[in-house]
C-alpha positions as MATLAB code, in Angstrom:
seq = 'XXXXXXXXXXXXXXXXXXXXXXXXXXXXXXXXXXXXXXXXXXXXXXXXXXXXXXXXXXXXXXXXXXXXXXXXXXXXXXXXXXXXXXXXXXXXXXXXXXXXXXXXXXXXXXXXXXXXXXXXXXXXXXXXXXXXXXXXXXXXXXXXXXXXXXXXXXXXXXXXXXXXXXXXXXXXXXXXXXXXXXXXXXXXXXXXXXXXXXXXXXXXXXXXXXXXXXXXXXXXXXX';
ca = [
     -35.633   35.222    2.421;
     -35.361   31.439    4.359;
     -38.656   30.982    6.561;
     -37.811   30.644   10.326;
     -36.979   27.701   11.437;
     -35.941   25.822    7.903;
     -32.994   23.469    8.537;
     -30.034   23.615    5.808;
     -29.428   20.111    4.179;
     -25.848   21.210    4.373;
     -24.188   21.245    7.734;
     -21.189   21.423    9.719;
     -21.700   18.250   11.870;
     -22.427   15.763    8.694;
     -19.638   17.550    7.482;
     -17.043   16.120   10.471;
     -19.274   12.566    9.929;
     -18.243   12.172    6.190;
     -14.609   13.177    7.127;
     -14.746   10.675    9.686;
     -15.934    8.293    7.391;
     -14.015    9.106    4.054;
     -11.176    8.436    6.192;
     -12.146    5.385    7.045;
     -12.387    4.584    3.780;
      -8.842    5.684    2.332;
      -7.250    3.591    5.004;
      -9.684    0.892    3.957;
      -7.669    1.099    0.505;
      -4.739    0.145    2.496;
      -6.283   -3.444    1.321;
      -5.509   -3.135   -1.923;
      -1.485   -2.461   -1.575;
       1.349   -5.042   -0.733;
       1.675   -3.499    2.700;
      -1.287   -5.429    3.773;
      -1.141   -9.273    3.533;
      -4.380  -10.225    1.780;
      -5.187  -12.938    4.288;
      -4.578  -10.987    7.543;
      -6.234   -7.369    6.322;
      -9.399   -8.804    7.855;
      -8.958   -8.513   11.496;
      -7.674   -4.783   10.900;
     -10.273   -3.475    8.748;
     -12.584   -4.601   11.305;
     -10.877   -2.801   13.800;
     -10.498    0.391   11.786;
     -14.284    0.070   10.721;
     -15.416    0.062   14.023;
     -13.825    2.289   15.451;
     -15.002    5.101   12.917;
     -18.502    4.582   14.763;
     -16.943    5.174   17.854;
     -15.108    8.399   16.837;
     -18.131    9.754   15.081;
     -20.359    9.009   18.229;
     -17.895   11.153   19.635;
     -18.359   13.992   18.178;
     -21.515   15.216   19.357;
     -22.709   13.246   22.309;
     -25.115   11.849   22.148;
     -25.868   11.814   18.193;
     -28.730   13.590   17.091;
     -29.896   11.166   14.786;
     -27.908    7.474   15.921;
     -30.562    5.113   13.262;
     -28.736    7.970   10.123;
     -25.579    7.784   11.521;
     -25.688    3.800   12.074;
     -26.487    3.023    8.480;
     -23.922    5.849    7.035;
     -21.452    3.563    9.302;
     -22.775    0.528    7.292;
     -22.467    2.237    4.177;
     -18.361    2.989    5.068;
     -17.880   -0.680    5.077;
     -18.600   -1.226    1.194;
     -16.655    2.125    0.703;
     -13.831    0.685    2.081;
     -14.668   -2.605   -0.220;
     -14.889   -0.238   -3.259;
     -11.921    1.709   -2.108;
      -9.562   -1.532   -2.473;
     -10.877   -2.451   -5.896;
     -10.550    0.909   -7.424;
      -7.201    1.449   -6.095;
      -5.224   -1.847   -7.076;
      -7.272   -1.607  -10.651;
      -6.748    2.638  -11.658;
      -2.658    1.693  -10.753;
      -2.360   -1.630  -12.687;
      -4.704   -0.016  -15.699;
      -2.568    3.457  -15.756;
       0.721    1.980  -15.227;
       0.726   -1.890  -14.800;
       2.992   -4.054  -17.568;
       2.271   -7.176  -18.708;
       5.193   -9.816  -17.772;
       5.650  -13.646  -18.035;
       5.648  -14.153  -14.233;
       7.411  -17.648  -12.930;
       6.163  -19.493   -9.004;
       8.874  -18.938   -6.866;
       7.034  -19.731   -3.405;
       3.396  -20.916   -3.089;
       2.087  -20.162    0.656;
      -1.347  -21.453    2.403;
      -3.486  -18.455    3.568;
      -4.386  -18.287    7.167;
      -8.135  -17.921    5.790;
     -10.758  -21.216    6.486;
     -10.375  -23.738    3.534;
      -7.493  -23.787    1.247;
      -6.417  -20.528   -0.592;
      -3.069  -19.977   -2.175;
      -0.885  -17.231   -2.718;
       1.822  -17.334   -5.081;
       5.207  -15.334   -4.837;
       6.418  -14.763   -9.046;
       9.681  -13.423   -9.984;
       9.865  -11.949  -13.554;
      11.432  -12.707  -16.921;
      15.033  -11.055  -15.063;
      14.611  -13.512  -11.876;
      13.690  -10.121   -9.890;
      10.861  -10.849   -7.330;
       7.502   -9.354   -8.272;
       6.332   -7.418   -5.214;
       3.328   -8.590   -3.591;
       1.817  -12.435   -3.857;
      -0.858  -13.524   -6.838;
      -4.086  -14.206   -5.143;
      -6.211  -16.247   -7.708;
      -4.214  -19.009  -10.212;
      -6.456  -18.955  -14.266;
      -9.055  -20.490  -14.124;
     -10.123  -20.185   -9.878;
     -13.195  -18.682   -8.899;
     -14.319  -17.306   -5.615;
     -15.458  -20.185   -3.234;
     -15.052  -23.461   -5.692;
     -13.815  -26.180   -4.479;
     -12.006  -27.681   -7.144;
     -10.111  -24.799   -7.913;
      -6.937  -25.566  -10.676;
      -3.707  -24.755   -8.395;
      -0.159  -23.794   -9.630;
       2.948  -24.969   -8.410;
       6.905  -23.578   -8.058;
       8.026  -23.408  -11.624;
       5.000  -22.778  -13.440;
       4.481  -19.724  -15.532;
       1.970  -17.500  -15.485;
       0.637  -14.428  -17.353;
       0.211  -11.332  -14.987;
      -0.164   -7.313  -14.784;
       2.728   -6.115  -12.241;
       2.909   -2.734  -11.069;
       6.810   -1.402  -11.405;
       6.009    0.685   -8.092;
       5.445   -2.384   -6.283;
       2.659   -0.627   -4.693;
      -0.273   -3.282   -5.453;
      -0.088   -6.840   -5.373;
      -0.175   -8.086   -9.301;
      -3.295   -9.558  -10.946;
      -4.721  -11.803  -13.536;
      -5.497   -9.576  -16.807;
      -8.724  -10.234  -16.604;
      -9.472   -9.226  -13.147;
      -7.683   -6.229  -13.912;
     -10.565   -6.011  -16.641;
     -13.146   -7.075  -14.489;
     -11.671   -4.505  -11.593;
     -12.553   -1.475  -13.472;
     -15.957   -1.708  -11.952;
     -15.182   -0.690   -9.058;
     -14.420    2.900  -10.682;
     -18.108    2.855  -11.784;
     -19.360    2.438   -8.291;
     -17.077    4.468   -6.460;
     -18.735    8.160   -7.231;
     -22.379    6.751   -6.319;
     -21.075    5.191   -2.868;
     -19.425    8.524   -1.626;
     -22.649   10.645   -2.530;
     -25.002    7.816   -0.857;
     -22.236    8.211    2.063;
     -22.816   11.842    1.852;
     -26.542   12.088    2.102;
     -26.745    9.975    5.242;
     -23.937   11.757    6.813;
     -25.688   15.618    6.088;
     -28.927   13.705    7.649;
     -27.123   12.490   10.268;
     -25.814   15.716   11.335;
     -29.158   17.666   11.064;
     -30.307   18.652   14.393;
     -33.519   16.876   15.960;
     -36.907   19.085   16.131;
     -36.768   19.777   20.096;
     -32.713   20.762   19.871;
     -34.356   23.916   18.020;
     -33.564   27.078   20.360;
     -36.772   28.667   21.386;
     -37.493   32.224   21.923;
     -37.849   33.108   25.559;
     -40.562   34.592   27.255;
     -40.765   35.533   31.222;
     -43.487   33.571   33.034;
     -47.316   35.282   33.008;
     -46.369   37.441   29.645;
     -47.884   36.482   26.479;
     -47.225   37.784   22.883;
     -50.204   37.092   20.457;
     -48.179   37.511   17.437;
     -45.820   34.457   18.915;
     -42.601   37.350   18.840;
     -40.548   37.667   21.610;
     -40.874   40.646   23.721;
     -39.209   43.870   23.340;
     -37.824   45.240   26.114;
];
């Protein structure tokens, strides 16, 4: 028999904060497709990110436990980071083809510094969908990062959906990772949203008892 009182772990209102919040998320994948430019998806997924605090503040006002709920909220922003990577790299490693890609447009990003896309059109002429993001050889923030230019070839992992944007093979390898963390980030998510929803000590109905009656054994009256 539960003792009076004990508080499930499990719980309807963590439950509506992790929907909130795994939503979040899968739009956060949005990242990861060619719908998305990768240079603009910033301003967005800010947008998207913050409002998910706003609708799960929402929900019960005001939040039982706003410290829980806060850092589940900060917790939903590497979901949605995980949530790109896993979803460009399970489509390009399930059903991406290797192809002999040539530069058919190199464009500037809109991001601070220099960062290049490249548009590639395959061994047919067809346009690849999407832009390559990183030329072999770049790495994140160097400055003297090699550069290709219209013309050059280039080896690359296209997805025939055109859903994803293609990749170098080896950050498709390197990609995979993201897989790995996925699982762990959702059940961190989880916990903090169950905690979050779990109702504070003095929200805990009390019996009642009219004024100038006491019960000894602490039971409400029978009437």
């Amino acid at each position: 028999m539960r003792p009076r009182g004990r508080r499930r772990f499990l719980n309807r209102l963590g439950a509506r904060y992790l929907l909130v919040f795994g939503v979040t998320g899968a739009i956060g994948a949005l990242a990861g497709t060619t719908w998305v430019r990768a240079d603009a998806v910033a301003v967005p997924g800010t947008v998207v990110w913050c409002g998910a605090l706003l609708v799960a503040g929402l929900v019960v006002t005001p939040p039982p436990r706003i410290v829980v709920l806060s850092a589940a909220w900060l917790v939903t922003a590497f979901l949605m980071y995980v949530a790109t990577g896993t979803l460009w790299s399970a489509v390009l490693t399930q059903r991406g083809e290797r192809v002999v890609a040539t530069v058919i447009d190199v464009r500037d990003g809109s991001e601070r510094g220099r960062h290049l896309y490249y548009t590639l059109a395959d061994q047919h002429d067809r346009r690849i969908p999407g832009e390559l993001g990183m030329w072999p050889g770049s790495s994140v923030g160097a400055a003297d990062n090699p550069e290709g230019s219209v013309g050059q070839r280039v080896v690359v992992v296209r997805d025939p959906g055109g859903l994803v944007d293609p990749r170098l093979p080896e950050d498709v390898a390197t990609g995979q990772g993201s897989l790995i963390l996925l699982p762990g980030v959702v059940g961190i998510l989880a916990v903090l949203c169950m905690l979050a929803g779990r109702p504070r000590p003095d929200d805990t109905p009390q019996p009642w008892n009219p004024a100038g009656r006491e019960d000894p054994a602490g039971a409400p009256p029978t009437w």
